[in-house]
C-alpha positions as CSV (number, residue, x, y, z in Angstrom):
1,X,15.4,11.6,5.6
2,X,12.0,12.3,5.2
3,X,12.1,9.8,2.0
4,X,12.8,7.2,4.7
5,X,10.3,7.7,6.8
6,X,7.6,7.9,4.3
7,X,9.4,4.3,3.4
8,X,9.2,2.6,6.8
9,X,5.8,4.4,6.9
10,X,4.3,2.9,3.6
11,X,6.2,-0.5,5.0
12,X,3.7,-0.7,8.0
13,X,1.0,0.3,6.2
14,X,1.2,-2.3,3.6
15,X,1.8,-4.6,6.3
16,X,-0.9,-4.0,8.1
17,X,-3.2,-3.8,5.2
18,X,-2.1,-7.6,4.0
19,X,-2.6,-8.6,7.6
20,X,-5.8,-7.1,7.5
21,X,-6.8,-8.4,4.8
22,X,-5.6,-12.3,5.8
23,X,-7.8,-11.8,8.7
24,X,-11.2,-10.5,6.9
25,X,-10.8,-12.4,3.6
26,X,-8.6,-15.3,4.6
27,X,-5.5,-16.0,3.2
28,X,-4.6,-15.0,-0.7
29,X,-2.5,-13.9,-3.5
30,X,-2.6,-10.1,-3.1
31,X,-2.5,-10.2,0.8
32,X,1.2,-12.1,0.2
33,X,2.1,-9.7,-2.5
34,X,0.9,-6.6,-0.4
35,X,2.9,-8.2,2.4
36,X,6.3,-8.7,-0.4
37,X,6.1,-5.5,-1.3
38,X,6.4,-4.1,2.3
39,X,9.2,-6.8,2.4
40,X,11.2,-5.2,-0.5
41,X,10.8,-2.0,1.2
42,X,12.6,-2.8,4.4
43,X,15.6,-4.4,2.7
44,X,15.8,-1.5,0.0
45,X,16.0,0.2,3.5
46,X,19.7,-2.1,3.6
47,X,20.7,-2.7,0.2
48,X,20.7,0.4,-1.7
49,X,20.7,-1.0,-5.0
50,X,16.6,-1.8,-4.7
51,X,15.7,1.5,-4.3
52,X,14.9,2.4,-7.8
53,X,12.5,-1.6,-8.1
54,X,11.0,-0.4,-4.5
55,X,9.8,3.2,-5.1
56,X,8.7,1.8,-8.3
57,X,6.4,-1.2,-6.7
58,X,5.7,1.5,-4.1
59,X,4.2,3.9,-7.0
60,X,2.4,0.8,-8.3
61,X,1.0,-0.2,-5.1
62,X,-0.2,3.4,-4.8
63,X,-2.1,3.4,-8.0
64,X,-3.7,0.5,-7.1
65,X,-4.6,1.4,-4.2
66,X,-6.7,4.6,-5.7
67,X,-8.4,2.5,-7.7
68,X,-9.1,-0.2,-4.8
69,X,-10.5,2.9,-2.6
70,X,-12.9,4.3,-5.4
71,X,-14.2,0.6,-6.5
72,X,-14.9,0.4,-2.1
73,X,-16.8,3.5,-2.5
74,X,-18.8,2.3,-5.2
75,X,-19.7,-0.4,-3.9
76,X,-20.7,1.2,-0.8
77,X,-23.5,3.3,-2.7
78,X,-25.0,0.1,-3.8
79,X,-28.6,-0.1,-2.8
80,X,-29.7,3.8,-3.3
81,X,-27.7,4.5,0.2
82,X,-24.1,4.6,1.6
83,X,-23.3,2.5,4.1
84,X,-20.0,0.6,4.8
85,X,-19.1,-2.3,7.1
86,X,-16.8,-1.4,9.7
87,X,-14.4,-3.6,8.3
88,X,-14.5,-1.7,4.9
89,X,-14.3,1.3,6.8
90,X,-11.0,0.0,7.8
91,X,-9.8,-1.3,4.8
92,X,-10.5,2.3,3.2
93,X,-8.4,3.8,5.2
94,X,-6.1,1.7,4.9
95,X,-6.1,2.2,1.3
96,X,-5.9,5.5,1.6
97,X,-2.7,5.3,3.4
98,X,-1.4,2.8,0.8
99,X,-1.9,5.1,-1.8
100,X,-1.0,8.2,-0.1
101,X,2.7,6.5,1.0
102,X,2.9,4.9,-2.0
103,X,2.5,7.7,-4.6
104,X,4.7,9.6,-2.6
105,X,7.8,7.4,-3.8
106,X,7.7,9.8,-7.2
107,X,10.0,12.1,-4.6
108,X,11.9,9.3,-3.2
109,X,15.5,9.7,-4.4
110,X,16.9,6.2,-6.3
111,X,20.4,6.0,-6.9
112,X,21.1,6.1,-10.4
113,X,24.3,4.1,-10.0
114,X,23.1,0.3,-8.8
């Protein structure tokens, strides 16, 4: 139960991340792929059988998103000071989310009969 809801919650969060990012950088690769990976989470939500691909995209997604966050806070130091748009401010949490949701599919359960 509380698998699921982590599920629907990463689902929103990648969501709203690729939408995000469609309206700051325009539309792109990654903000489609963000947004088919939050797709493939709602129907493993349906069809059992895609839990094992999802949590595995979703622990993917999460590891990437670490590394998006601490490349955001790197760049942010540039200059001798920190200081962040409020749009990266955004997008940090965001990622933050992402890869808080998404590294915590390690404890979804998959079914290991497809």
């Amino acid at each position: 139960m509380i698998a699921t809801l982590f599920k629907i919650l990463f689902m929103l969060t990648a969501t709203g991340a690729g939408l995000y990012s469609i309206s700051i950088f325009g539309t792109g690769m990654w903000s489609y792929i963000i947004i088919g990976v939050a797709g493939l989470q709602l129907a493993s939500l349906f069809i059992s059988s895609l839990n094992k691909i999802a949590a595995i995209t979703a622990r993917a997604t999460g590891a990437v998103s670490v590394i998006a966050l601490l490349l955001i806070l790197v760049a942010a130091t540039t200059g001798g000071s920190f200081s962040m748009s409020q749009s990266n401010i955004i997008l940090s949490l965001l990622m933050a989310l992402l890869s808080f949701f998404g590294l915590s599919a390690a404890s979804w359960p998959v079914n290991k009969k497809g």
